[in-house]
N, C-alpha and C positions, 0 to 999 in steps of 0.2 A: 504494500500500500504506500507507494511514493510519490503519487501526484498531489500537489497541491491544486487549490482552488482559489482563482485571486478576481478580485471587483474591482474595480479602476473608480479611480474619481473626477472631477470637475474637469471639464476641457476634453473627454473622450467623445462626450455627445456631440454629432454632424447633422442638418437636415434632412429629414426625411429615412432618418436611418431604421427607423419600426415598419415600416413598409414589409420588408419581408415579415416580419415576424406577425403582423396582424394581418396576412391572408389566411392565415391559419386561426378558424374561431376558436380554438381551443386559450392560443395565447392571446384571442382578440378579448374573450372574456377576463380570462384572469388578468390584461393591463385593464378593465374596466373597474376591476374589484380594489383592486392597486391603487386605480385613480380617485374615487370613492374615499377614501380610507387618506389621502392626502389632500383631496379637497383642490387638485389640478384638474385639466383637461390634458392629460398625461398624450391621448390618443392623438387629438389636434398637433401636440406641440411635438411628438414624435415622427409625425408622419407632413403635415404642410409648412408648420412654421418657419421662418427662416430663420439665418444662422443667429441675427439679434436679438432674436425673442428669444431663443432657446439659451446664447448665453450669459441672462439675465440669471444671477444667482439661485435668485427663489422660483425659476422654474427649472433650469439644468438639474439643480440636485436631485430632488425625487424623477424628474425624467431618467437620471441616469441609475439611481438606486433600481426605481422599478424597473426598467430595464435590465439588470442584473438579476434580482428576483426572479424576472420570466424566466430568462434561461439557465440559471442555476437548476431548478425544477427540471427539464427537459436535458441536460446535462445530468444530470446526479439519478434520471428514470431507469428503469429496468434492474432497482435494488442494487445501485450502483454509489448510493450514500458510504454505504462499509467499507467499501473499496478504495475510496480517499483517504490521502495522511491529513488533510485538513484543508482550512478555510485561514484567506486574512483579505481586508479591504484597504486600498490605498485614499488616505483624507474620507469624504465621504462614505465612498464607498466600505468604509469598516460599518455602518450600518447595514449596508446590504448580507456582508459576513456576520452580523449577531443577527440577522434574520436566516440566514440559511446554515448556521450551528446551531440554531433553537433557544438562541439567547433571549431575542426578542420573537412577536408573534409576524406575521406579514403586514399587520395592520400596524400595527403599534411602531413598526420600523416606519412604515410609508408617514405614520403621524409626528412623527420625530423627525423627520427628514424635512418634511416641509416647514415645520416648524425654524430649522436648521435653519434651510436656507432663505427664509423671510429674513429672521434674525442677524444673518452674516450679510445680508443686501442694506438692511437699515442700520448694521455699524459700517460697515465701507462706505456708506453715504454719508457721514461725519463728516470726516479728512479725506482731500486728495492724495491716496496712495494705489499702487498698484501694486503688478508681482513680475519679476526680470528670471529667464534662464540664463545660469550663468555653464559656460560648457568647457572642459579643459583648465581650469583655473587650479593653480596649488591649494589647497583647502587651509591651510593655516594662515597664506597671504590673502586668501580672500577675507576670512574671517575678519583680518584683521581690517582691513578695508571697511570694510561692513560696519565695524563699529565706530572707527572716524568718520563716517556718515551718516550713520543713525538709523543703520538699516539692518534686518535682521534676515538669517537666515531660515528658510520657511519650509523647504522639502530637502531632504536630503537621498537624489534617487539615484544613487549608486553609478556605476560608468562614463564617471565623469562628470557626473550633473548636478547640479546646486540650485534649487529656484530662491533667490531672495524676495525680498517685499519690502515696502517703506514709502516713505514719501515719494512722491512723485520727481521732484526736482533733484533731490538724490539720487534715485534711479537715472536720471539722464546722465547727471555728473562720473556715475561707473560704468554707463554705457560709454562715455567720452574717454575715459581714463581706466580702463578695464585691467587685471591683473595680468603679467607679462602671458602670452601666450594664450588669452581666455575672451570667448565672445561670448557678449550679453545680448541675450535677445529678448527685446521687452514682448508681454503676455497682453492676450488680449482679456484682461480680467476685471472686475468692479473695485478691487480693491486689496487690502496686503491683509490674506487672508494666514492661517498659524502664525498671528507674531500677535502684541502686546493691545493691535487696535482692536483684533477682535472680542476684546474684554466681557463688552455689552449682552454679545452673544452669548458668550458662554453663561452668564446669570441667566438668562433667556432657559435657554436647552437644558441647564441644570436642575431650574422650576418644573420641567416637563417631565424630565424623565427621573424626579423623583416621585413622580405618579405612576410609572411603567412599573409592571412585574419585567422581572429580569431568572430569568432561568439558567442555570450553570450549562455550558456546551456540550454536545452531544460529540462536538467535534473538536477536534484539536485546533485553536484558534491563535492565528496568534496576531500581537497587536503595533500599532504605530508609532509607541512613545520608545521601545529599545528592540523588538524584534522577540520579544518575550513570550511565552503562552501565557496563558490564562486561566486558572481553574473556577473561577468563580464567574459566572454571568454581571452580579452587581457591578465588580471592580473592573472588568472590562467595559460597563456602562461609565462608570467615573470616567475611565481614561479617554474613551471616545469623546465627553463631553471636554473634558480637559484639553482635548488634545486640537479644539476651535481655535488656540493660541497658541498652541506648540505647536514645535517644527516638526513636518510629519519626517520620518526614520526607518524611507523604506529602503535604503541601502544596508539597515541592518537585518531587515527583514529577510533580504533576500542572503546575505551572510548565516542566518536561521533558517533558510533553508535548505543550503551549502550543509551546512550542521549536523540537519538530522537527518541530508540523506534522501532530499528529493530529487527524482530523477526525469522529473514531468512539469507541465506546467500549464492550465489552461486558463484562459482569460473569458471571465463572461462578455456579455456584451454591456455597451458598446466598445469592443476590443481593441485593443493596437496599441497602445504606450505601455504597458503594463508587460506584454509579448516584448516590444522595441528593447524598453529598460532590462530586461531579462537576457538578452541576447549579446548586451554589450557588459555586464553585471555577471551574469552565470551562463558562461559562453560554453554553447556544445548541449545546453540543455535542452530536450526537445517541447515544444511549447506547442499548442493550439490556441486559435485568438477565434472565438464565437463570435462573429458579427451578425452570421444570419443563421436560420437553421439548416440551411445547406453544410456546416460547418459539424455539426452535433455529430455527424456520423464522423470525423474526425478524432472527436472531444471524447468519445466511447469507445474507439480505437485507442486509445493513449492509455484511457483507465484501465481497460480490460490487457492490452499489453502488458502494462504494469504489472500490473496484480497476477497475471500468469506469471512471469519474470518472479 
């Protein structure tokens, strides 16, 4: 059982990317239950919206969760849950991985998420800040950088790659004067999300999901603050709320996967960065990136490999 199971976060949603998956009623209903349950129009913004509606914080997120959801279900079918080393979600999508470890319920994730992502669109609306990929840079001199500017650092996603965040006019100033050897490429984002502004939020999400039953994992889960598992449902709920302001730590993540000995890797949908980062991170590992269900008979190939192997 060496495949892991991983949910991508903010910025993997594209227009019209549900299309494939809502010709099929089966997933056309359960995104309608999904949608229901987060109080979007999950179906419209998956399938005609354009690229600006969609990446408005407080609709990308639950589009991208329940998106994950769907196919998690249709990946993990034919008693194929056992057969996984586990689940983890990057930013976001770590709610979608406490809904498909049994942490949270499907509703209760899609109610937390959108709650999520209202709350991070009305603290990025404060201050003009953004979020910069930093690519090739020494990690000790950027760091340093970063705090003579006032900028912090916000993902940490292994193979090179660094996303900071901060003020806006900062971020220009390290795009102009970049660390020797390192391009910044500014993000097309609302705001400098894991770092210090999202403060507001985190009270926000904290209030809510101390209303959530939290169930301990079914599955080997592991989390975005060091790459750690988790045996408790609550304390993996803490962290994901915490973690609105901290810097997500999926290069250690994926180090813990190194660890224990995974030798697979597939990506719900909406897929590709999470594959990408994996390739240049845990080079030679064989991965599946779910975008459509055209892909599932891949994604059941890998499991079932495995698990003979």
């Amino acid at each position: 059982m060496t495949v892991v199971i991983v949910a991508p976060g903010q910025g993997s949603q594209t227009p019209g990317f549900l299309d494939p998956w809502l010709a099929e009623p089966r997933f056309a209903e359960h995104l309608d239950a999904l949608a229901e349950a987060a109080g979007v129009d999950l179906r419209t913004h998956g399938t005609v919206s354009d690229a600006d509606t969609i990446r408005d914080t407080a609709v990308a997120q639950p589009l991208i969760v329940a998106a994950s959801i769907l196919s998690l279900g249709a990946v993990l079918g034919g008693g194929r849950r056992d057969k996984v080393a586990g689940i983890a979600g990057h930013s976001v999508g770590e709610l979608a991985a406490a809904a498909g470890a049994g942490i949270l319920t499907e509703s209760d994730a899609m109610r937390l998420v959108a709650l999520r992502g209202r709350a991070m669109a009305e603290a990025a609306a404060l201050e003009d800040t953004g979020m910069s990929a930093v690519i090739g840079a020494d990690e000790a001199e950027l760091l340093a950088k970063l705090e003579t500017l006032g900028l912090e650092p916000a993902n940490f996603n292994g193979g090179g790659q660094i996303v900071v965040a901060g003020a806006r006019d900062a971020l220009a100033q390290l795009q102009a004067e970049p660390p020797a050897g390192a391009r910044v490429i500014p993000l097309q984002v609302a705001g400098a999300f894991h770092t210090r502004y999202m403060a507001p939020a985190v009270d926000a999400l904290r209030a809510a999901a101390a209303g959530v039953d939290a169930a301990d994992p079914s599955l080997t889960i592991w989390t975005n603050r060091d790459g750690s598992t988790v045996a408790s449902g609550r304390a993996y709920l803490d962290l994901v709320v915490g973690q609105v302001a901290s810097p997500v730590r999926w290069d250690l993540d994926m180090e813990a996967f190194a660890t224990a000995g995974v030798t697979g890797l597939i990506e719900l949908a909406p897929a590709g960065a999470l594959v990408g980062l994996a390739k240049r991170g845990l080079k030679g590992l064989p991965t599946v990136a779910v975008k459509t269900p055209d892909d599932l008979a891949a994604a059941h190939a890998l499991i079932d490999q495995e698990t003979v192997a």
